[in-house]
Backbone as numpy.savetxt, mean C-alpha at the origin, in Angstrom:
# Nx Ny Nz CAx CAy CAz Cx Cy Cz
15.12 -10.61 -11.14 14.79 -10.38 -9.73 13.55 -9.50 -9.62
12.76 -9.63 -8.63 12.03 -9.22 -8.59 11.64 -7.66 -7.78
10.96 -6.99 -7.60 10.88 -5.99 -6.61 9.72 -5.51 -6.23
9.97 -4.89 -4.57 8.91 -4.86 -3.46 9.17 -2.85 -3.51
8.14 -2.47 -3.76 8.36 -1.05 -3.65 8.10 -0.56 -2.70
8.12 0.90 -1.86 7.32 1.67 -0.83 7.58 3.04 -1.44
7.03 4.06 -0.59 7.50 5.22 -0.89 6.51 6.05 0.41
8.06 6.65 0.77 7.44 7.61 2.18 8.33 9.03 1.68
7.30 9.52 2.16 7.18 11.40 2.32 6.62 11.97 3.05
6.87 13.32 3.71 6.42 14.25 4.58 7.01 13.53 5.69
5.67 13.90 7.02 5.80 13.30 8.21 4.56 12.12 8.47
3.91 11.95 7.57 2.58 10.89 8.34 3.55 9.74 9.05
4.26 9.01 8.43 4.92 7.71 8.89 6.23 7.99 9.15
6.93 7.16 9.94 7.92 6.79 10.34 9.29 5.74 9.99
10.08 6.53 9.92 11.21 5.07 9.31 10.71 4.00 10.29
10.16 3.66 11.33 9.59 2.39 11.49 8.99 1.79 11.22
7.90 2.64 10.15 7.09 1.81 9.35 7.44 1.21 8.31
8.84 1.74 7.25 9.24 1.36 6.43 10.44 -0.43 6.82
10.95 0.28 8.45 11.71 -0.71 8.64 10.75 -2.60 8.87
9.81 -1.82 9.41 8.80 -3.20 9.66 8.47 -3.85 8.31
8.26 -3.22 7.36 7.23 -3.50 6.28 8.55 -4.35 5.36
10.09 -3.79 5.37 11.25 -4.40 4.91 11.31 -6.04 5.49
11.10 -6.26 6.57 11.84 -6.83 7.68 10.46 -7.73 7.30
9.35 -7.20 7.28 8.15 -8.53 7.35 8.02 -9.36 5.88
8.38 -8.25 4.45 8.87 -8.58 2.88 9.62 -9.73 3.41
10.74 -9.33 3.74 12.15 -10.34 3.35 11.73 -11.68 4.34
11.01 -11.81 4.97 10.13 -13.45 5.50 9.13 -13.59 5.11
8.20 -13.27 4.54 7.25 -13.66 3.83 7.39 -13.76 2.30
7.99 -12.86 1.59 8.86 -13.65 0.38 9.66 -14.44 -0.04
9.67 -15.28 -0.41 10.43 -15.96 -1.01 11.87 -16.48 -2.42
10.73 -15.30 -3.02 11.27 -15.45 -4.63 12.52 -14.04 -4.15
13.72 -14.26 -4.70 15.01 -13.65 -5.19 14.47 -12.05 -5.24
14.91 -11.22 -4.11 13.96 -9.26 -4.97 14.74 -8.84 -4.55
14.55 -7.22 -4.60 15.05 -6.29 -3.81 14.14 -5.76 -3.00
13.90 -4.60 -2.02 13.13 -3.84 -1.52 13.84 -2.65 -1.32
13.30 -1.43 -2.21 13.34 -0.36 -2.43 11.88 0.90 -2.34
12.88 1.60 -0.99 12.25 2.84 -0.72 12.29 3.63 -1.56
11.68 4.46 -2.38 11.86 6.13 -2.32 11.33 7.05 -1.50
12.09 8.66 -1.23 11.97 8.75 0.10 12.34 10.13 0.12
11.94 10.65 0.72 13.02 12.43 0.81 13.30 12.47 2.24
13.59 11.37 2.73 14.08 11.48 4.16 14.98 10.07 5.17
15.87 9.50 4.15 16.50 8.22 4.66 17.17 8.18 6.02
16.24 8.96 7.00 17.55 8.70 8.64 16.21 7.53 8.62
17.34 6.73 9.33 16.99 5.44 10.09 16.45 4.52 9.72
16.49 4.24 8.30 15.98 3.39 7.51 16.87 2.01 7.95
16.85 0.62 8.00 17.56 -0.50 7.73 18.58 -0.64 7.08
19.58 -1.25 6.46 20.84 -1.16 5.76 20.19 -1.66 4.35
19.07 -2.92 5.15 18.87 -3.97 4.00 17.92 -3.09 2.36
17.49 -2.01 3.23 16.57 -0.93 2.56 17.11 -0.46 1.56
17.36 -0.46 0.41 17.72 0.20 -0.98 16.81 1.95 -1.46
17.55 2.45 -0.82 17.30 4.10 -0.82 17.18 4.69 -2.34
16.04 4.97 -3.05 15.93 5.85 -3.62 15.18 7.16 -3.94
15.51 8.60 -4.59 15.06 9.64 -3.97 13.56 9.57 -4.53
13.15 9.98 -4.23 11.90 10.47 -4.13 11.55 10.69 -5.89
10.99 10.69 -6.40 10.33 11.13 -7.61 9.98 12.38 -7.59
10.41 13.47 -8.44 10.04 14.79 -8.46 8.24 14.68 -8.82
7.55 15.08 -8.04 5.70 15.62 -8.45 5.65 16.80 -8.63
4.66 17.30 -9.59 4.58 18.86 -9.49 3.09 18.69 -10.07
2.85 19.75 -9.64 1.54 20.11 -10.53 0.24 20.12 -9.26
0.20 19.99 -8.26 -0.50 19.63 -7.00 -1.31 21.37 -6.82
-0.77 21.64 -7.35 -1.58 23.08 -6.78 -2.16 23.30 -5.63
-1.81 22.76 -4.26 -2.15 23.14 -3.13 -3.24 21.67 -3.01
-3.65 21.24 -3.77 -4.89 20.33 -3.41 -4.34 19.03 -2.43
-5.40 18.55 -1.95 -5.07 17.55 -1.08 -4.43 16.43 -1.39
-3.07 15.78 -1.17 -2.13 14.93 -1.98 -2.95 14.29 -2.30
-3.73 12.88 -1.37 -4.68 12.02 -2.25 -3.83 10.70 -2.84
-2.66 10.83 -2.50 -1.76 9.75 -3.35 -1.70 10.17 -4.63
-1.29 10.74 -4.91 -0.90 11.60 -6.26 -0.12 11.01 -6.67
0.90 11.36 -5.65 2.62 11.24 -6.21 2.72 9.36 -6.58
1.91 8.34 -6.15 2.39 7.23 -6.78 2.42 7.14 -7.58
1.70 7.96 -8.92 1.69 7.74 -10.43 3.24 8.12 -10.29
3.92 8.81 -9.96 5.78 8.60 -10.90 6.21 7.42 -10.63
5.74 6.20 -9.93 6.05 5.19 -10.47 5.80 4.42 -12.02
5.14 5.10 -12.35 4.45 4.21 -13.86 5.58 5.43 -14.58
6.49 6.05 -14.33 7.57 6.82 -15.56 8.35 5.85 -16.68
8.86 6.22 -17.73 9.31 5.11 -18.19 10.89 4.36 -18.07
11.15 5.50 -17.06 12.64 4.90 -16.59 12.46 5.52 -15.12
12.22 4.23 -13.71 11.91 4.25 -12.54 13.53 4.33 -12.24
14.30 5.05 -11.92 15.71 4.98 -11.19 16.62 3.46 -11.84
16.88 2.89 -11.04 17.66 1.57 -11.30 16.52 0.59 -11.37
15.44 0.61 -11.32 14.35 -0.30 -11.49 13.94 -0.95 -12.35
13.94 -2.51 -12.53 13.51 -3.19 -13.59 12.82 -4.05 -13.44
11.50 -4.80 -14.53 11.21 -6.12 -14.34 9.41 -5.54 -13.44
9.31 -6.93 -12.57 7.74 -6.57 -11.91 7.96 -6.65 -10.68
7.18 -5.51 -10.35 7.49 -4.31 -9.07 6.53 -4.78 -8.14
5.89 -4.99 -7.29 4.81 -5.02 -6.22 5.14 -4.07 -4.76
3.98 -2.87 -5.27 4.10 -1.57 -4.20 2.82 -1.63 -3.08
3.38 -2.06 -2.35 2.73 -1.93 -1.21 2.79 -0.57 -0.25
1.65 0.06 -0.01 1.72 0.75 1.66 2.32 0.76 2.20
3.04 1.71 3.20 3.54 1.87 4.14 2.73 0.99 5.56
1.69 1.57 5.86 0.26 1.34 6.82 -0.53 -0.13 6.57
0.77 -1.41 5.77 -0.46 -2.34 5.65 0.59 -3.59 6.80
0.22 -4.60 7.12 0.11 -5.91 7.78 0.32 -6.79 6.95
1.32 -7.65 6.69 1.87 -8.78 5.93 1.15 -9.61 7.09
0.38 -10.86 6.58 0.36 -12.29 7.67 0.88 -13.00 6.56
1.00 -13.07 5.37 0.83 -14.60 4.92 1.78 -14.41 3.80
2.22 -15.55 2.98 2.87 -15.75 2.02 2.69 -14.14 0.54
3.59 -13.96 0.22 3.65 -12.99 -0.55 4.13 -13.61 -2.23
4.32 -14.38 -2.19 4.83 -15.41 -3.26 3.90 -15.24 -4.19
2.41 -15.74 -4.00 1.26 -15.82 -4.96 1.00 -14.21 -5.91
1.72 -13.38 -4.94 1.50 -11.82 -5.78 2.09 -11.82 -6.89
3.04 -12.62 -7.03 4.10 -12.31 -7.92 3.88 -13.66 -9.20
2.96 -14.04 -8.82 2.60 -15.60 -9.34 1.85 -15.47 -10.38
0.80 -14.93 -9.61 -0.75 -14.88 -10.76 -0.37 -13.91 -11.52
-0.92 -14.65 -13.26 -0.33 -13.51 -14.28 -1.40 -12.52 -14.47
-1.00 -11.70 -15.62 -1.58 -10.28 -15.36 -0.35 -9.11 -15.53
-0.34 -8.29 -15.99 0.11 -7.05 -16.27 0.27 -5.88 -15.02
-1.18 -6.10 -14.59 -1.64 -4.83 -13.53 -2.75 -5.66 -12.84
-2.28 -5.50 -11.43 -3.37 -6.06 -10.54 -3.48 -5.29 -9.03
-4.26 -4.93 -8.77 -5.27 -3.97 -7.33 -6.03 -4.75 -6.76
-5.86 -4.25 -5.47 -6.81 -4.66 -4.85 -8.62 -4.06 -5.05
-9.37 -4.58 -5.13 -10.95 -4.03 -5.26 -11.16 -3.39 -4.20
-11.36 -1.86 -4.58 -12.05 -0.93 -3.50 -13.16 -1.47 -2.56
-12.95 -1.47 -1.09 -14.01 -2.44 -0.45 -15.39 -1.54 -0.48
-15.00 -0.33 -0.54 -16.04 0.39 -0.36 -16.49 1.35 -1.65
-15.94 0.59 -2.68 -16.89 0.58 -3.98 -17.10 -0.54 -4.86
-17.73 -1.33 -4.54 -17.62 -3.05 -5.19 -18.85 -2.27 -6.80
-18.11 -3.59 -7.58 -18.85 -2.97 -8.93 -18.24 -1.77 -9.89
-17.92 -1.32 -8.59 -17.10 0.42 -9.43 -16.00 0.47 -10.81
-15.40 -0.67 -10.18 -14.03 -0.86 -11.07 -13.37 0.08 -10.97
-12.85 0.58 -9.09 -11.92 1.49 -8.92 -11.62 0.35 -8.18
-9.73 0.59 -7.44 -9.64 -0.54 -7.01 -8.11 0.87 -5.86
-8.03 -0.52 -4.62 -7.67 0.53 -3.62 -6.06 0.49 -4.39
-5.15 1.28 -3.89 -3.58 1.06 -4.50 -3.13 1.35 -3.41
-3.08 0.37 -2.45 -2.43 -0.01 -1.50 -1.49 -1.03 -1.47
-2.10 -2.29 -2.60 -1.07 -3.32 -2.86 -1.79 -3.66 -4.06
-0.37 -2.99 -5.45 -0.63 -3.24 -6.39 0.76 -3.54 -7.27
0.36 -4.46 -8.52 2.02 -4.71 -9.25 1.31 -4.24 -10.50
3.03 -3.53 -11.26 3.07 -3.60 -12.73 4.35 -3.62 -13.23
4.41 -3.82 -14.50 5.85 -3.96 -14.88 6.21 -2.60 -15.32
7.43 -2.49 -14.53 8.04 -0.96 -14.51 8.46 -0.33 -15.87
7.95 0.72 -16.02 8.50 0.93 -17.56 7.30 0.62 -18.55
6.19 -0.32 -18.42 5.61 -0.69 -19.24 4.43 0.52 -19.58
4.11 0.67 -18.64 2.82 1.89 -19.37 3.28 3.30 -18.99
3.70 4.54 -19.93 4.09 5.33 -19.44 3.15 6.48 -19.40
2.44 5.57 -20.12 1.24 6.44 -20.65 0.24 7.10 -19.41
0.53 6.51 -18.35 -0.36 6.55 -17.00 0.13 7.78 -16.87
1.38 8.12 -16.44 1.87 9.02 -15.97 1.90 10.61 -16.85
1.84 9.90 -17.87 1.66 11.27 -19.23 0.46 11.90 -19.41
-0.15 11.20 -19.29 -1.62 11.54 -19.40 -2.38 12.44 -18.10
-1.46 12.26 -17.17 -2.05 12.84 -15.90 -1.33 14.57 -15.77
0.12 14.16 -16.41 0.55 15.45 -16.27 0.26 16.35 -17.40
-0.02 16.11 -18.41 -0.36 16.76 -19.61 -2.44 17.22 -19.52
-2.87 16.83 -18.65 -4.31 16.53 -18.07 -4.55 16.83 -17.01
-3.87 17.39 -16.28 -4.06 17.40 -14.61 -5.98 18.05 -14.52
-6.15 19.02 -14.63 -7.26 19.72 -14.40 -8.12 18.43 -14.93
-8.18 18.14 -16.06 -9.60 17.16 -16.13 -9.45 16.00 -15.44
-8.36 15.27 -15.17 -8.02 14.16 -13.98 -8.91 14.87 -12.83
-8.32 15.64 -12.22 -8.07 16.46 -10.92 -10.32 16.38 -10.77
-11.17 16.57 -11.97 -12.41 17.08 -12.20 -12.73 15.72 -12.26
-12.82 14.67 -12.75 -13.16 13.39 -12.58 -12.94 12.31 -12.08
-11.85 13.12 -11.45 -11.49 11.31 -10.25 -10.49 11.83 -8.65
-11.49 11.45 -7.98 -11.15 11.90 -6.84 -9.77 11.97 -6.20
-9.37 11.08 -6.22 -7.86 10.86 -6.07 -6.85 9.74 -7.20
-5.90 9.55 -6.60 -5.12 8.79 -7.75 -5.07 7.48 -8.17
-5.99 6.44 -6.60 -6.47 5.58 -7.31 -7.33 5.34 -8.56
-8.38 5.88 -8.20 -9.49 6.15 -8.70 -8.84 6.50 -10.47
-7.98 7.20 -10.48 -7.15 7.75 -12.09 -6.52 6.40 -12.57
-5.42 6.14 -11.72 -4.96 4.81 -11.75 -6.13 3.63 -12.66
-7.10 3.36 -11.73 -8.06 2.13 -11.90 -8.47 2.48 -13.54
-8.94 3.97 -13.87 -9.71 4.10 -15.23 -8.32 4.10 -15.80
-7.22 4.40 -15.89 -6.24 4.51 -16.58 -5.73 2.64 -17.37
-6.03 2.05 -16.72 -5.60 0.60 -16.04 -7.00 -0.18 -17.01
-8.16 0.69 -16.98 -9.01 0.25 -17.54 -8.81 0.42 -19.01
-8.86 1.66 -19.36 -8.46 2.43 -20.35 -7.66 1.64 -21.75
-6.70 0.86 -20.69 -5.32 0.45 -21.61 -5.78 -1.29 -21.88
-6.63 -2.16 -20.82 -7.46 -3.00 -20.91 -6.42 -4.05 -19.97
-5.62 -3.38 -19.10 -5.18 -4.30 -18.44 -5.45 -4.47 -16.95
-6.69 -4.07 -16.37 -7.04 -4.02 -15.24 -7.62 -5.03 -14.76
-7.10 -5.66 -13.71 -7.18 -6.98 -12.71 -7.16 -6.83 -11.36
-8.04 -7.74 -10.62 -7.75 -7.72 -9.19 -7.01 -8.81 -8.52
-7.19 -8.53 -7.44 -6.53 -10.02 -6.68 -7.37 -10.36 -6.01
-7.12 -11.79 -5.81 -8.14 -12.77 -5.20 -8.49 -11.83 -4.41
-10.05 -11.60 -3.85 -10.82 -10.97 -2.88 -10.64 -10.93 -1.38
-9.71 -12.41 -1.57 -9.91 -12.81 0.61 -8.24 -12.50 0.37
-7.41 -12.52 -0.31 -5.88 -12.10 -0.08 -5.96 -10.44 0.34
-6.45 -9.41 -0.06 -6.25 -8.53 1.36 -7.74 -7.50 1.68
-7.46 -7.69 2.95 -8.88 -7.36 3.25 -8.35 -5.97 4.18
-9.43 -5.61 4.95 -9.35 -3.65 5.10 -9.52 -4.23 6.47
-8.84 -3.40 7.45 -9.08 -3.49 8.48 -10.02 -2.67 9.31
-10.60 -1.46 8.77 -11.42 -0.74 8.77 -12.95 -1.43 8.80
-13.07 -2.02 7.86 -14.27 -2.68 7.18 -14.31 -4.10 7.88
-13.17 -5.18 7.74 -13.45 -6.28 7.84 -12.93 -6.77 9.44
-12.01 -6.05 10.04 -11.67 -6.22 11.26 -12.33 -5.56 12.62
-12.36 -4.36 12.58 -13.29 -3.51 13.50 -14.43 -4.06 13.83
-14.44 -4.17 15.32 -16.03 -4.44 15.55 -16.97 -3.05 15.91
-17.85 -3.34 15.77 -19.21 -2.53 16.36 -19.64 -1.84 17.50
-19.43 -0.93 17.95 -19.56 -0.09 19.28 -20.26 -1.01 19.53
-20.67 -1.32 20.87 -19.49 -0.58 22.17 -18.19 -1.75 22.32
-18.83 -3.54 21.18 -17.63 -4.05 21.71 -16.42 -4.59 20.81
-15.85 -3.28 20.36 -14.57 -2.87 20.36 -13.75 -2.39 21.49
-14.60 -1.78 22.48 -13.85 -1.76 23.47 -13.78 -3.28 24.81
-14.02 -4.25 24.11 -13.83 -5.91 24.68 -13.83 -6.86 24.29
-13.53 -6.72 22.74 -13.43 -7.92 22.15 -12.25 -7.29 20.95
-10.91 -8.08 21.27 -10.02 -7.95 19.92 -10.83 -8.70 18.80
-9.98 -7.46 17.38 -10.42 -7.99 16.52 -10.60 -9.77 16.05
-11.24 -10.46 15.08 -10.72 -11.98 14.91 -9.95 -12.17 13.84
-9.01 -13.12 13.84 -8.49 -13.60 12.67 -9.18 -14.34 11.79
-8.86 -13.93 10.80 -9.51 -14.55 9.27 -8.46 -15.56 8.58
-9.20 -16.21 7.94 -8.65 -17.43 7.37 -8.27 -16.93 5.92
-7.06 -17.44 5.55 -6.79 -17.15 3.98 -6.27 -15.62 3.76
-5.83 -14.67 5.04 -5.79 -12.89 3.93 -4.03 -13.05 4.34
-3.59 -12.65 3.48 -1.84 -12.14 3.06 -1.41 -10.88 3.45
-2.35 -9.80 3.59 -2.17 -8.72 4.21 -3.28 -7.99 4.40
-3.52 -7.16 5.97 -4.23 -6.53 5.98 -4.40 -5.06 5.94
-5.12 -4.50 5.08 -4.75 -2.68 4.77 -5.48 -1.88 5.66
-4.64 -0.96 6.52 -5.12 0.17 6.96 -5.19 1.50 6.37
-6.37 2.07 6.08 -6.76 3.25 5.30 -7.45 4.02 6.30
-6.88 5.53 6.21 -7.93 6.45 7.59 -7.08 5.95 9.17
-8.22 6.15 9.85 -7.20 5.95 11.27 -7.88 4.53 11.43
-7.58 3.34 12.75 -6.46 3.88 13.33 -5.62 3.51 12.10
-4.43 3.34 12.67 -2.83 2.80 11.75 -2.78 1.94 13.03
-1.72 0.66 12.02 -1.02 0.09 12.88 -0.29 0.08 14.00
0.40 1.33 14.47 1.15 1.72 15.74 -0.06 1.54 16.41
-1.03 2.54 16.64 -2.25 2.77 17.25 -2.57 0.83 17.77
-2.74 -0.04 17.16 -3.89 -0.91 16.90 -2.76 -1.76 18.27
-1.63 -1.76 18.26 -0.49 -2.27 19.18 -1.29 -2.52 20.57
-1.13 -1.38 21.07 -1.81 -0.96 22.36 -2.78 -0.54 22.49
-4.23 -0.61 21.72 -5.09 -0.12 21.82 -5.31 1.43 21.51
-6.92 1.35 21.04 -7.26 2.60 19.58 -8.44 2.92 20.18
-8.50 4.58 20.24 -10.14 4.53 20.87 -10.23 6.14 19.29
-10.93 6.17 18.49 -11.89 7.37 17.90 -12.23 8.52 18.46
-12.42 9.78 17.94 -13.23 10.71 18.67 -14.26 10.34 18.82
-14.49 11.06 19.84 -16.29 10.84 20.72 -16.36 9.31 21.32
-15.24 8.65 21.18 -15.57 7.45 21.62 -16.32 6.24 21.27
-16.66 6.51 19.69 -17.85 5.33 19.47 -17.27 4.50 18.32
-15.73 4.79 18.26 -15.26 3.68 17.43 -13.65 3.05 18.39
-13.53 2.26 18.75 -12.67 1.60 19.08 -12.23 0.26 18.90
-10.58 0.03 19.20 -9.85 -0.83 18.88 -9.22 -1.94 20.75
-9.62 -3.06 20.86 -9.23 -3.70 21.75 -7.42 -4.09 21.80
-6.49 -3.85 22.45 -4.85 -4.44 22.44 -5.12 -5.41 21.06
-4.54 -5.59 20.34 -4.52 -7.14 19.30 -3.23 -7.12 19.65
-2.91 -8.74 20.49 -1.97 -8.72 19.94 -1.01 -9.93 18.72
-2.21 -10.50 18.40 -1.85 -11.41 16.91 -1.55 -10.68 15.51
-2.22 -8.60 15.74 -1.28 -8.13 14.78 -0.57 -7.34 14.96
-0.29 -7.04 16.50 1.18 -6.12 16.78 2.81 -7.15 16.75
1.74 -8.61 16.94 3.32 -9.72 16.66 3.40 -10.13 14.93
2.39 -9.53 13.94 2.84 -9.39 12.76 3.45 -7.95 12.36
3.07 -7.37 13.09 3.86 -5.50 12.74 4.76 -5.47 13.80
5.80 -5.94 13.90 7.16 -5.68 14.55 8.15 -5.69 13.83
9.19 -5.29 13.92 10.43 -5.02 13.11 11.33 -6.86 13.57
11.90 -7.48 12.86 12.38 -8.57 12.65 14.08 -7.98 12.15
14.69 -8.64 13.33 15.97 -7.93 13.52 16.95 -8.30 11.81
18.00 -7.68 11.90 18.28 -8.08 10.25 19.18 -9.33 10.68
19.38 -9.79 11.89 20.65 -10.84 11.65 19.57 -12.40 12.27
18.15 -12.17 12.00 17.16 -13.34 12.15 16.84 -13.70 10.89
């Protein structure tokens, strides 16, 4: 069987984001999984949601999380977790079939940083590996923190050279997920009169920075006013919660 990961902490998001992102998995997948949270805060999660705690992080020294804490997924014993994992965002938009993620072979596969092409950093917003298989990711960071912490901005960025490192670093097709930041947003002033357009061919779309998806529902305006979002509503009817008895 296969598995769909998340992992929420603090306060940025909402058990509604986790419940949507469950609820949009289990119709757009196909293949036999589970979907499993970890979490240090299970009120109001779904039933269908498979609760596990949180991964102990340490070592943060006050610095800005950055997505840190996803490296304790690469540990070499993930909770009850087995087999190949695909961890998606909290903050991303399922439109399309999720099947092909789990399809194309490969070890380790990311999405390509949109806003470093060439780099060979890649975003980890929606990425798979087989659980258990490299533990080395995770060892290396905690036994290393300070020179990590000095050469790579955050934990993608560690991730991607780590991924490189071991020689198993891959992307996914380019038009399967695109940024909504970059590829959806239009151009002052008309964002404030023209919803975004739909694109042909993307499986999910990632929100990084503001807005987020709640925001994009009912309309998104920026400070100072010179970045805005029109009502969409072709992706507030893909970000809704899908009742569990549909």
């Amino acid at each position: 069987m296969d598995n769909v990961l998340c992992m929420k902490w603090g306060t940025k998001f909402s058990a509604e984001y986790v419940n949507i992102l469950a609820s949009r998995v289990k119709r757009h997948l196909s293949r036999p999984h589970r979907f499993v949270c970890f979490t240090d805060d299970p009120a109001g999660l779904r039933r269908d949601v498979e609760v596990r705690p949180l991964p102990e992080m340490t070592g943060l020294d006050g610095r800005p999380e950055r997505g840190w804490r996803k490296l304790t997924l690469f540990q070499e014993k993930l909770a009850d977790v087995e087999g190949t994992a695909l961890f998606l965002d909290l903050d991303v938009v399922i439109l399309d079939s999720l099947d092909p993620f789990f399809e194309v072979p490969g070890e380790f596969r990311i999405v390509e940083d949109w806003n470093l092409p060439g780099k060979n950093i890649g975003n980890s917003s929606v990425f798979r590996f087989e659980v258990g298989a490299h533990p080395e990711i995770l060892d290396y960071f905690l036994k290393n923190r300070d020179a990590v912490y000095a050469e790579h901005r955050n934990e993608q960025a560690y991730l991607s050279w780590a991924a490189r490192r071991g020689g198993f670093f891959e992307y996914w097709d380019a038009d399967w997920c695109l940024s909504f930041k970059k590829h959806y947003m239009r151009r002052f002033p008309l964002g404030y009169f023209c919803e975004p357009k739909q694109r042909q061919g993307v499986k999910i779309v990632v929100f990084h920075g503001n807005p987020h998806p709640d925001g994009v529902r009912t309309g998104w305006r920026g400070n100072f006013g010179l970045r805005a979002v029109k009502k969409t509503p072709w992706l507030a009817e893909n970000w809704s919660e899908i009742p569990l008895d549909d």
